[in-house]
C-alpha positions in Angstrom: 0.0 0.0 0.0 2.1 3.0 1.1 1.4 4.9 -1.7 -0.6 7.7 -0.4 2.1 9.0 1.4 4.2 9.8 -1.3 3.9 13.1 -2.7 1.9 13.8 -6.1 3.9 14.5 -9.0 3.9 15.0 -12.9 6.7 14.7 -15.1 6.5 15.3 -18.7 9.4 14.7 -21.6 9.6 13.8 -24.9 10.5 10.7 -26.5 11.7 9.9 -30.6 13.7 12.8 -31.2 10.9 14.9 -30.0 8.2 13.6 -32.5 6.7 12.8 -29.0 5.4 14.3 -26.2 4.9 12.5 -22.6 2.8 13.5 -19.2 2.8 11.2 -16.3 1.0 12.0 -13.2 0.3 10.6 -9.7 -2.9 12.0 -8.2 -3.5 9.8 -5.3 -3.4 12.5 -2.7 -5.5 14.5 -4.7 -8.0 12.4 -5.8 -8.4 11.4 -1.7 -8.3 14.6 -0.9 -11.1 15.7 -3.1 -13.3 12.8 -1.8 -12.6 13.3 1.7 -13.8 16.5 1.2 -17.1 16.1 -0.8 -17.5 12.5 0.8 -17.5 10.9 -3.0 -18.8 7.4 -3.5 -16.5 5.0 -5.4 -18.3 5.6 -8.4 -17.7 8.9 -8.5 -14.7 9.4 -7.0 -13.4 7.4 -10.2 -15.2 9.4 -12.6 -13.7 12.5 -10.4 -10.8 11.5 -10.3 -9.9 10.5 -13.7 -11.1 14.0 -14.8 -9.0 16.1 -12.5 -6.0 13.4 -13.2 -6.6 14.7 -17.3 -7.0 18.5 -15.8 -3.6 18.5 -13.6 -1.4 17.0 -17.5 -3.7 19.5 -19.8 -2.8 22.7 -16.9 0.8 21.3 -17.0 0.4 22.0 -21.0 -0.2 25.7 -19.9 2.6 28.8 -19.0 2.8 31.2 -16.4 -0.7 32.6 -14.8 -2.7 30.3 -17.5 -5.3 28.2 -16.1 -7.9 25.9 -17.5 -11.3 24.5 -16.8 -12.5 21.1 -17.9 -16.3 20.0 -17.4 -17.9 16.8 -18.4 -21.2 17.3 -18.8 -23.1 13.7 -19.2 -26.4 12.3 -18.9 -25.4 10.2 -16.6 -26.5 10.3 -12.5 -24.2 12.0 -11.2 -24.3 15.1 -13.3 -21.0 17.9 -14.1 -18.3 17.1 -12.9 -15.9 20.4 -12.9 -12.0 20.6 -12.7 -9.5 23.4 -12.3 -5.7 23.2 -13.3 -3.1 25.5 -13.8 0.6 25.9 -15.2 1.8 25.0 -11.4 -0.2 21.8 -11.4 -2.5 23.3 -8.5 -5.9 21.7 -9.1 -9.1 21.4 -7.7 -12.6 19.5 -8.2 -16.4 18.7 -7.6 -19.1 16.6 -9.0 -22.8 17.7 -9.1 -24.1 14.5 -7.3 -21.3 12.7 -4.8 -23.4 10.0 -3.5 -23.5 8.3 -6.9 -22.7 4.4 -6.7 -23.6 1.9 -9.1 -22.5 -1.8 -9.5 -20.1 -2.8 -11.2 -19.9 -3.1 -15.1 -19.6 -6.1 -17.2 -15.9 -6.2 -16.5 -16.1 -6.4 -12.7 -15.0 -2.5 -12.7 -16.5 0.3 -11.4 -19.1 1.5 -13.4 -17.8 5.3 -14.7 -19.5 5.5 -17.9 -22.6 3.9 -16.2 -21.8 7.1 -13.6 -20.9 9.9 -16.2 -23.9 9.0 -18.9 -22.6 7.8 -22.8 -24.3 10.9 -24.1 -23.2 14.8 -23.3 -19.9 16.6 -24.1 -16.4 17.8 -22.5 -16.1 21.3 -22.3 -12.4 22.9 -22.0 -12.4 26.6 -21.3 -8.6 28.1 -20.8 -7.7 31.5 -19.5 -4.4 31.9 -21.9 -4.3 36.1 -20.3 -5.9 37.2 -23.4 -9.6 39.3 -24.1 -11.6 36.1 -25.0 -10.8 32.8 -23.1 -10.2 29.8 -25.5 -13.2 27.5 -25.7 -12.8 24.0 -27.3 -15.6 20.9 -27.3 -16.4 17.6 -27.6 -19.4 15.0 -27.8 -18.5 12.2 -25.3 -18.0 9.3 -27.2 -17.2 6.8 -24.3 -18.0 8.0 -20.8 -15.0 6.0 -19.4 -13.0 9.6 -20.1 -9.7 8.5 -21.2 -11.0 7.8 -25.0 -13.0 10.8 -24.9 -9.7 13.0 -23.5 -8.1 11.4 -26.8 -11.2 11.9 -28.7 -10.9 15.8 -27.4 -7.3 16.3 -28.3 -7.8 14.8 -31.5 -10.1 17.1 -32.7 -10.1 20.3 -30.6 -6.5 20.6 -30.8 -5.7 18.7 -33.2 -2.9 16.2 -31.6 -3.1 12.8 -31.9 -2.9 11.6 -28.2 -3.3 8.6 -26.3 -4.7 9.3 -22.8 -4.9 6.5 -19.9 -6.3 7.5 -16.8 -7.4 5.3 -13.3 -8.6 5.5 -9.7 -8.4 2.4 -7.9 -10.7 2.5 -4.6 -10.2 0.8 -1.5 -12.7 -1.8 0.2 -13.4 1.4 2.6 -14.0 3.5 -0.4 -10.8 5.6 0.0 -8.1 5.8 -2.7 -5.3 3.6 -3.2 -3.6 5.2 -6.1 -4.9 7.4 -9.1 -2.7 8.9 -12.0 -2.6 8.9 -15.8 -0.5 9.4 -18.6 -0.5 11.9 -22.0 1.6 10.7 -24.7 1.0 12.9 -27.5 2.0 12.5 -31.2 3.8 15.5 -32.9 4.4 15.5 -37.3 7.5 13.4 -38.0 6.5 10.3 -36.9 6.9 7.1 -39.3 3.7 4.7 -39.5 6.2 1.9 -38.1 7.2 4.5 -34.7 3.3 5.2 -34.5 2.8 1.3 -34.8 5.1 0.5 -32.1 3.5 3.0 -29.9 0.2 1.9 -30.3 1.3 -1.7 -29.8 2.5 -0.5 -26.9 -0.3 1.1 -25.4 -2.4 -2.0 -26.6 -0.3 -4.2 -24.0 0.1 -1.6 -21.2 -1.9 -2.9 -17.9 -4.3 -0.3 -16.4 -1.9 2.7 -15.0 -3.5 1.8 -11.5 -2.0 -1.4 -11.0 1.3 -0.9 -12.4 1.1 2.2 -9.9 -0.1 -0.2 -7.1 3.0 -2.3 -8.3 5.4 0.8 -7.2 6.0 1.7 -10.6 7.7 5.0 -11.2 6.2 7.6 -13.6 9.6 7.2 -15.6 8.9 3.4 -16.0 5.5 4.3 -16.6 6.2 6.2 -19.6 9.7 4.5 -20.6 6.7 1.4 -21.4 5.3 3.1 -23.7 8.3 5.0 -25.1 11.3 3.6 -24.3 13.9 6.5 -25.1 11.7 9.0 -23.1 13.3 11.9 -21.7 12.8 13.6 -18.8 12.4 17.3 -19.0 11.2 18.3 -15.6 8.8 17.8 -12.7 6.0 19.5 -10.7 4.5 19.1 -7.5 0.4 18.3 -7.9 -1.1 19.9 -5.3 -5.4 20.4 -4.2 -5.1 23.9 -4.2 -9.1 26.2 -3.9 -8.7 30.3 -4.0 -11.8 30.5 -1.8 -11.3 32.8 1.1 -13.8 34.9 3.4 -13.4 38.2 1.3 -14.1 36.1 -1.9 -17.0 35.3 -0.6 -18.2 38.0 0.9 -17.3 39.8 -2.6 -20.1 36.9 -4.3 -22.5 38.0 -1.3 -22.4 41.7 -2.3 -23.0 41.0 -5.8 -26.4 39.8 -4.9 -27.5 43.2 -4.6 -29.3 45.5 -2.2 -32.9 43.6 -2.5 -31.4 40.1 -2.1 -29.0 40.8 1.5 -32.6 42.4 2.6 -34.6 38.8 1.7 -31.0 37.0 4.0 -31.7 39.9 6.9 -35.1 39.5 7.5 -34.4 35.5 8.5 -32.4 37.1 11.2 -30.1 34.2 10.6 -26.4 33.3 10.4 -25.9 32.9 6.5 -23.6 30.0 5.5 -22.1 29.9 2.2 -20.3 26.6 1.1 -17.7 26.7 -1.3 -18.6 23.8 -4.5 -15.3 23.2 -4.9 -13.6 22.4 -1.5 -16.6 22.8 0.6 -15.6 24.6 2.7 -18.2 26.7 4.8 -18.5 30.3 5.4 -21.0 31.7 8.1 -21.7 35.5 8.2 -23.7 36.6 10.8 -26.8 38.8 10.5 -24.5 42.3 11.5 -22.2 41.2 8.6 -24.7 40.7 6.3 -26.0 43.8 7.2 -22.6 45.5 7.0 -22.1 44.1 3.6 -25.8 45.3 2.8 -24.4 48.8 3.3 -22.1 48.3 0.2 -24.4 47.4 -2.4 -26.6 50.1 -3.9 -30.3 50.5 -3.5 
């Protein structure tokens, strides 16, 4: 077991004289971070946890202050789930519906397209710094997310990709490893170096067990692409920019007429953050002090 206590990490390199790119990532701590906090069934901590595994490798894609959002929209039960990533592989995560648990599918694996629904889209927004934020989606095609992440990269972005992704959950529903992989084709390739990737990734066991096994992300990748090249390394860390003033900045936005509806309740208000959940209570003087800062 042991594996939670290790620190999260990505590495990312390039393999083939550079005609590839490569993203490994351990998300373990994340992944049981982001259930102990929204108390996710197995079910859904898979399906969570597989998106914010893609999230943290696409936000490693980004520079500087860029950050992205990724939500999978299904029609499955346990509705959006939403993911946050940025360039310094902080991330963060919720799903509409936690309490989502279904039995397992036909191959004796948690039921994640069962969970997510076959039919709905991915929806990548990214904040690149500029006017207009860049918006790219895709129908699902899958629901298990790693061949719709491909599917996405494929044609939003035009980069033939392979994406793995897995969450294995313990018998007491909390995680025992999650990660994935990115390994992303760039123009150059021969049909023969393609074919020996794809072979590859044809005999690669799920990432979760060779993570289980204690399988480096340089192993990991060095599967797939033997001559891979390490470039460098991040720290994945659950990281949510909620704070009181934030909040309190979202309560005076409400306007004048809506802080009067909270007042008359004479109660404490408590606001809960989606994506961390974390709850902030305002008493009725501070709602009324915030009252005084919107306009009639």
């Amino acid at each position: 077991m042991g594996t939670a206590k290790e620190k999260d990490r990505l590495i990312r390199g390039t393999a083939m004289n550079g005609k590839v790119r490569a993203f490994a990532v351990r998300t373990t701590a994340l992944v049981e971070e982001l259930r102990r906090r929204h108390d996710t069934y197995p079910t859904t901590t898979a399906a969570l946890g597989r998106t914010v595994t893609a999230a943290t490798m696409m936000g490693a894609m980004l520079k500087g202050e860029e950050k992205l959002t990724v939500q999978v929209k299904g029609d499955g039960p346990i509705g959006q789930i939403i993911a946050d990533a940025n360039a310094n592989c902080e991330v963060r995560g919720y799903v509409t519906n936690p309490h989502v648990q279904l039995p397992s599918n036909s191959q004796g694996k948690l039921d994640v397209a069962g969970a997510v629904g076959t039919t709905g889209f991915i929806h990548v927004t990214k904040d690149l710094g500029l006017k207009e934020p860049y918006r790219g989606s895709v129908p699902l095609i899958s629901g298990e997310l790693g061949e719709d992440f491909t599917y996405y990269f494929a044609v939003s972005e035009q980069t033939p990709s392979a994406v793995g992704l897995g969450v294995l959950v313990d018998t007491d529903s909390s995680v025992i490893v999650a990660g994935g992989f990115i390994i992303q084709l760039l123009p150059g390739l021969s049909d023969q170096d393609i074919d020996a990737i794809e072979r590859a990734i044809g005999q690669l066991p799920p990432v979760t067990s060779l993570l289980d096994q204690g399988l480096e992300l340089e192993e990991l990748l060095g599967w797939i692409v033997p001559d891979f090249k390490l470039l460098d390394e991040s720290e994945v860390v659950f990281s949510c920019n909620c704070s009181v003033e934030r909040v309190e900045r979202t309560l005076i936005s409400l306007g004048h007429q809506e802080l009067t509806e909270m007042l008359e309740d004479n109660k404490e208000v408590e606001v809960v953050c989606d994506f961390c959940n974390e709850a902030y209570k305002f008493s009725p003087e501070r709602i009324a002090e915030l009252q005084a800062q919107t306009k009639k």
